[in-house]
C-alpha positions as CSV (number, residue, x, y, z in Angstrom):
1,X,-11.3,21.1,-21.4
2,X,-10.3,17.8,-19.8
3,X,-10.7,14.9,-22.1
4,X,-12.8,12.0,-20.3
5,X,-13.3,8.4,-21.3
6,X,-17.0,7.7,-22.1
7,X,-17.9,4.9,-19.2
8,X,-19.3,3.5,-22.0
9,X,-15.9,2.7,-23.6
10,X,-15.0,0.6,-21.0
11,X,-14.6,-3.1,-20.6
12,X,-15.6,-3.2,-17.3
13,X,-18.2,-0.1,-17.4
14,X,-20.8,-2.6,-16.1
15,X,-19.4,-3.4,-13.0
16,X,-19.8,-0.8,-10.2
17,X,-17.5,0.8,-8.3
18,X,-18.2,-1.3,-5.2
19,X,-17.6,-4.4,-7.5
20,X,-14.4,-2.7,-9.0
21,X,-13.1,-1.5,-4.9
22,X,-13.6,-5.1,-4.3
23,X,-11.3,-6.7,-6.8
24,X,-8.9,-4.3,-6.0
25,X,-8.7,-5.2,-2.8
26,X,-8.6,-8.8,-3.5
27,X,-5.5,-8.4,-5.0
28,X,-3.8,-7.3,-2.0
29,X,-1.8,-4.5,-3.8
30,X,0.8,-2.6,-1.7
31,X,3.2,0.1,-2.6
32,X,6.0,-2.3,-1.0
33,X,5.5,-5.0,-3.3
34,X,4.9,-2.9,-6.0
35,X,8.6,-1.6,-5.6
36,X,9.7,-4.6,-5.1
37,X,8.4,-5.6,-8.3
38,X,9.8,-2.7,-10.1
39,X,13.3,-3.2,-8.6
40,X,13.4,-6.4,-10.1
41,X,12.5,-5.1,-13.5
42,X,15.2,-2.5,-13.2
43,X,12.8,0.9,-11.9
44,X,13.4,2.6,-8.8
45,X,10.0,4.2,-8.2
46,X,9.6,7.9,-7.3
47,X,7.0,10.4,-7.0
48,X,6.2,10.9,-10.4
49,X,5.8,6.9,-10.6
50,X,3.6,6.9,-7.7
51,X,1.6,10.2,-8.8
52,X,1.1,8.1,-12.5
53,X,0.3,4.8,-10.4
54,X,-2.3,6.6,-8.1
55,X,-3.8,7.9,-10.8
56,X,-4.5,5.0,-12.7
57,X,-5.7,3.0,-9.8
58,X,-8.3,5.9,-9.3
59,X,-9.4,6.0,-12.8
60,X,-10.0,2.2,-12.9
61,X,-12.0,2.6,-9.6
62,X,-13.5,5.4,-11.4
63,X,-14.1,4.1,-15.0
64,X,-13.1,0.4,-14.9
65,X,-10.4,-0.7,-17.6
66,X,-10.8,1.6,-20.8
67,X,-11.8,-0.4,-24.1
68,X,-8.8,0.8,-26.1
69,X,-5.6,1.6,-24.5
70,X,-5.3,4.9,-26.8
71,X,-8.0,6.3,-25.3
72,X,-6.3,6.2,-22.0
73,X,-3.6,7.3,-23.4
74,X,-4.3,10.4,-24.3
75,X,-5.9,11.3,-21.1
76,X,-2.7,10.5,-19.2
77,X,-0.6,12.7,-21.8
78,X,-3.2,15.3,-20.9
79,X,-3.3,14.8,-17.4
80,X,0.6,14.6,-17.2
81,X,1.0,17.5,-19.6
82,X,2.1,20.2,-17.2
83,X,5.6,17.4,-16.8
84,X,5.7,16.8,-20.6
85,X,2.8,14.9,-21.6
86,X,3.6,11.0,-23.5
87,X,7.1,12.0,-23.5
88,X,7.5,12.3,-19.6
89,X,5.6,9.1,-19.1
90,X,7.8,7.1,-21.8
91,X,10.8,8.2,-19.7
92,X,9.3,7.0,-16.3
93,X,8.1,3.5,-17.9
94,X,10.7,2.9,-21.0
């Protein structure tokens, strides 16, 4: 069984996801700048980078931002288990 975060838990569970698609795209995000970003901090981004980063800009359209970063947490070591879990995800952002 999947662990899922209670919408409940989160900070911004009373926002919907129209609100949530909205900021999101306020912010302009693109994968260049992102990896832009990350080069200056050192990171060349690859697929499992991306495959992380998708996935937490889904769950926040999803679920908003969680109440308490453990809970999230453990649902990406679960979700990322099948590449090693909290240990693979350490490695990708030391």
């Amino acid at each position: 069984m999947q662990y899922k975060i209670n919408a409940q838990e989160s900070e911004t569970f009373r926002l919907d996801i129209d609100e949530r698609r909205t900021e999101m795209d306020n912010q302009k995000w693109s994968r260049e700048k992102s990896q832009q970003m990350a080069k200056s901090g050192g990171i060349a981004l690859n697929d499992g980078h991306w495959a992380v980063i998708n996935y937490l800009r889904s769950h926040y359209l999803q679920q908003g931002m969680p109440k308490y970063a453990r809970s999230l947490s453990r649902e990406l070591g679960k979700e990322f288990a099948g590449e090693g879990g909290s240990k693979y995800l350490r490695n990708l952002f030391p």
